[in-house]
N, C-alpha and C positions, 0 to 999 in steps of 0.2 A: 430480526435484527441483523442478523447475517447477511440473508437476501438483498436488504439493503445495502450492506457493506459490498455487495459483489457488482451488486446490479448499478450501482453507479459508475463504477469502469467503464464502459463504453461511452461516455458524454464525452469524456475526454477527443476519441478519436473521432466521433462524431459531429463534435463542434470544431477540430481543428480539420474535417474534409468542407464543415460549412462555410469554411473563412468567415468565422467571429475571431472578432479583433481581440486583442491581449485584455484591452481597458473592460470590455464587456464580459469576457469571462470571470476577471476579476471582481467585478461588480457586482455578477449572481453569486458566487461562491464565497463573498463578502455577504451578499443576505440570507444564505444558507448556511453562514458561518454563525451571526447572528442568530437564526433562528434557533439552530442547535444550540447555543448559549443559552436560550432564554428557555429550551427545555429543557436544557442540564439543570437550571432552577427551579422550576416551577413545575418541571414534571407533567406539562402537557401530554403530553404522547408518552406513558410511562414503557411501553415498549422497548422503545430506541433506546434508551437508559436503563433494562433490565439486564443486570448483571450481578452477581452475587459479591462483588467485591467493589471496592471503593476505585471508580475509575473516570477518567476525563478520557477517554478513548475518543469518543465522536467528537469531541473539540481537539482534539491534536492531530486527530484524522483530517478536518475542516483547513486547520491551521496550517497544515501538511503540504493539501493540494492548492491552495492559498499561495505559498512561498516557492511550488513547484510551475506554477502559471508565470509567478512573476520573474523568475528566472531562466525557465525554459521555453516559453510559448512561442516564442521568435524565434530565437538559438538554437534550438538543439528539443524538437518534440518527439524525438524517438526517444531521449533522457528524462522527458513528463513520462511518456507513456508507460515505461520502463519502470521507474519509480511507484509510478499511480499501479499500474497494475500488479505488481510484483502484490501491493501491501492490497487490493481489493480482491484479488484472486488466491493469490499466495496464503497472508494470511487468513481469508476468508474462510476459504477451502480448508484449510491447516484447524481453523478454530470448528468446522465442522465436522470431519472426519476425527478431530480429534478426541472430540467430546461424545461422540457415537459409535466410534469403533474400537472396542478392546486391545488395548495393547501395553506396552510397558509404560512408566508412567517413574518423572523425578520431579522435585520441586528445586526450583531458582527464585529467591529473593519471595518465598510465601506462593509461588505460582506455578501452578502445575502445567505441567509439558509432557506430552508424549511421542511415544516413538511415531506411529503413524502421523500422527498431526506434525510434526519436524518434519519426516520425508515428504509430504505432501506438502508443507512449505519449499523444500529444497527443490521438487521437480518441476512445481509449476513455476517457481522461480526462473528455472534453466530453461524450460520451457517458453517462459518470455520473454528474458533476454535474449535464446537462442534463434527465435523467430522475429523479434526487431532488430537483432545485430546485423543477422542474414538478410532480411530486406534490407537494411542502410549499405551495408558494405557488400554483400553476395558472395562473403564469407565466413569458413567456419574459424571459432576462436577459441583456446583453450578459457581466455578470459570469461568465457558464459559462465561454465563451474568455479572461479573467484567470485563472480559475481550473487550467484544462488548463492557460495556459501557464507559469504559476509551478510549475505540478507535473511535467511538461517540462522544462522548465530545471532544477530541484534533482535531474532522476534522472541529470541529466546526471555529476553527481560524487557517482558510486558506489564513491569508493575504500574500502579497506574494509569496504563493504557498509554505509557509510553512510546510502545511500539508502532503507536500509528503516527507519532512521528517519525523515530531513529528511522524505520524501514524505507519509508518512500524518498526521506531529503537521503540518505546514505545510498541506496542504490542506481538515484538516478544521478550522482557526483561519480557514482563507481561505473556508470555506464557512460558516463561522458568519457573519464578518467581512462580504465581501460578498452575501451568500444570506438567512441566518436575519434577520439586523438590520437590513435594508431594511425 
């Protein structure tokens, strides 16, 4: 489930070196929006949907990079990217290490969260913004660490499966916000 959740990161920047147009990524990620819909119900692929707790993850995930196409894909693709990756890498990562590697551990709103799985949110976070800021502008900015740690804090309530929206629409506003308009 994970893998998935990581492994589709790259489309993103790989469809915007292909010059596919705005309407057409919208259009697949519209029918992948859909399809994930129709296994949230029916449980096709019980997979993609295994989770021990009650969550629309993969559809707010969908719906996520859905509303990040439709506002970035033209404007401002280093704030898709940014967005999209933070929450395919960030929290992917985050949800891996978290889950397999001992460490401290608190609950928020029923959901468990730990220390390893936060930092490994926080650096790949800074890590991505730090490395799209630096390409767009060929500088460094204190804004990177605002930026991880607002995206940090909202993966924090993931009830749900919230967080696969707040994370990618709030980081790539926060890298438009403090990144692109500096």
């Amino acid at each position: 489930r994970k893998i998935i959740h990581i492994g589709i990161g790259p489309l993103i920047p790989i469809a915007q070196f292909l010059k596919i147009d705005q309407n057409s990524a919208l259009i697949f990620t519209g029918i992948v929006s859909l399809i994930v819909l129709i296994n949230y119900t029916y449980k096709l692929f019980p997979t993609i949907e295994d989770v021990e707790r009650k969550s629309y993850g993969t559809i707010f995930y969908c719906l996520s990079l859905f509303i990040l196409i439709s506002l970035f894909w033209n404007k401002d693709p280093y704030a898709l990217i940014a967005g999209f990756f933070i929450m395919t890498f960030g929290d992917g990562l985050a949800g891996l290490i978290g889950k397999n590697v001992d460490s401290k551990n608190w609950i928020i709103l029923k959901q468990t969260k730990s220390l390893f799985g936060t930092l490994t949110m926080f650096f790949t976070s800074f890590i991505v913004v730090s490395s799209l800021g630096y390409a767009q502008q060929n500088t460094i900015n204190f804004n990177y660490i605002t930026i991880a740690f607002i995206s940090t804090l909202l993966e924090q309530f993931s009830i749900f499966g919230i967080d696969n929206f707040i994370v990618p629409i709030s980081s790539a506003f926060c890298f438009k916000f403090f990144i692109t308009n500096l």
